[in-house]
C-alpha positions as CSV (number, residue, x, y, z in Angstrom):
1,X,-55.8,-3.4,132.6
2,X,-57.6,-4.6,129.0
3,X,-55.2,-6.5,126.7
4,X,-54.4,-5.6,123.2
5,X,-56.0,-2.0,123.6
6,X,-52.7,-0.7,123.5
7,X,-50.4,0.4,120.3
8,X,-47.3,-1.3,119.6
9,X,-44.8,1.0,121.1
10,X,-41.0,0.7,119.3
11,X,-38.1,2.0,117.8
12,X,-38.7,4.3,114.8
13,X,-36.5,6.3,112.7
14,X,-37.6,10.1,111.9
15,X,-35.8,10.8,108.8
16,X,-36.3,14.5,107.9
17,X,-36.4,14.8,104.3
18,X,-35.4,18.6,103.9
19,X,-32.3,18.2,105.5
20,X,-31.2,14.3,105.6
21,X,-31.5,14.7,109.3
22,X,-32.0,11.1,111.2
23,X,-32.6,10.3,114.6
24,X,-34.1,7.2,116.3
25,X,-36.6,7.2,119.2
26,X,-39.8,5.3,120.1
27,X,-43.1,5.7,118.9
28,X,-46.4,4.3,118.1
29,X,-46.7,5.5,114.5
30,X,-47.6,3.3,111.7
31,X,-45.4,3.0,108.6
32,X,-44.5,0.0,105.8
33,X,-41.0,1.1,105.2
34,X,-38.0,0.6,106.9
35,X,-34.3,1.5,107.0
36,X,-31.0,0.1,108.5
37,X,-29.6,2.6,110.8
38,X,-25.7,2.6,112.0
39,X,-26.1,0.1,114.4
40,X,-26.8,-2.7,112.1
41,X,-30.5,-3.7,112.6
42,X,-33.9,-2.6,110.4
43,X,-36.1,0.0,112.0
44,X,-39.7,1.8,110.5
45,X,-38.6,5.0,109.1
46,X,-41.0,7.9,109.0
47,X,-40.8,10.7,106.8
48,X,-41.1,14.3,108.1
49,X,-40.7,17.6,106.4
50,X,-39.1,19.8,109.4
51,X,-37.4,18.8,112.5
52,X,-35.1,20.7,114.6
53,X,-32.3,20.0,112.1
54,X,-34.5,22.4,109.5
55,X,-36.9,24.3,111.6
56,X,-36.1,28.2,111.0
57,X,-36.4,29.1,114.7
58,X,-34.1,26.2,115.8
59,X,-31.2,26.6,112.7
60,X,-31.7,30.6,113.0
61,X,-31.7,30.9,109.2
62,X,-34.8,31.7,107.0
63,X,-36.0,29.1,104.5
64,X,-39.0,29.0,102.4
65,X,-41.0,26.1,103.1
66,X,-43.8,25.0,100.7
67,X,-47.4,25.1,102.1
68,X,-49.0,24.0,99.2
69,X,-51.3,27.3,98.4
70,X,-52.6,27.3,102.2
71,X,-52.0,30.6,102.7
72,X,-53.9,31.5,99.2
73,X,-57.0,28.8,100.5
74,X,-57.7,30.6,103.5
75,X,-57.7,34.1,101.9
76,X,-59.9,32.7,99.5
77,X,-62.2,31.1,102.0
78,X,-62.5,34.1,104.3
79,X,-62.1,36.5,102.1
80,X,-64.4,39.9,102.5
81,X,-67.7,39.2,100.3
């Protein structure tokens, strides 16, 4: 096996914005910022917008997430001409 092909596989914290949901696992995502979670030591944090904490189908309510126009982009885009 090569050396240093592979990512660097750790702990990261998922932190879902939308609903101040946490949750640490491991991953080989890149981030600069980092957060001290309950048991004391410094971990990457990543920043998501829906987890299972948030995610309509999961929490069985409705909420109205923002997708930044891309509903009106691809009307406009493949709109009849």
């Amino acid at each position: 096996m090569k050396s240093d092909i592979h990512p660097n596989y750790r702990d990261v914290v998922f932190y879902d914005t939308s609903s101040e949901f946490k949750f640490l696992t491991k991953s080989t995502i890149e981030t600069n910022e980092t957060i001290v979670w309950t048991d004391g030591n410094s971990y990457p944090v990543y920043k998501i917008e829906v987890s299972s904490e948030s995610h309509p189908f999961y929490t069985g309510k409705k909420m109205l997430l923002d997708t930044a126009g891309r509903v009106e982009k691809f009307n406009k885009r493949y709109a009849k001409k």
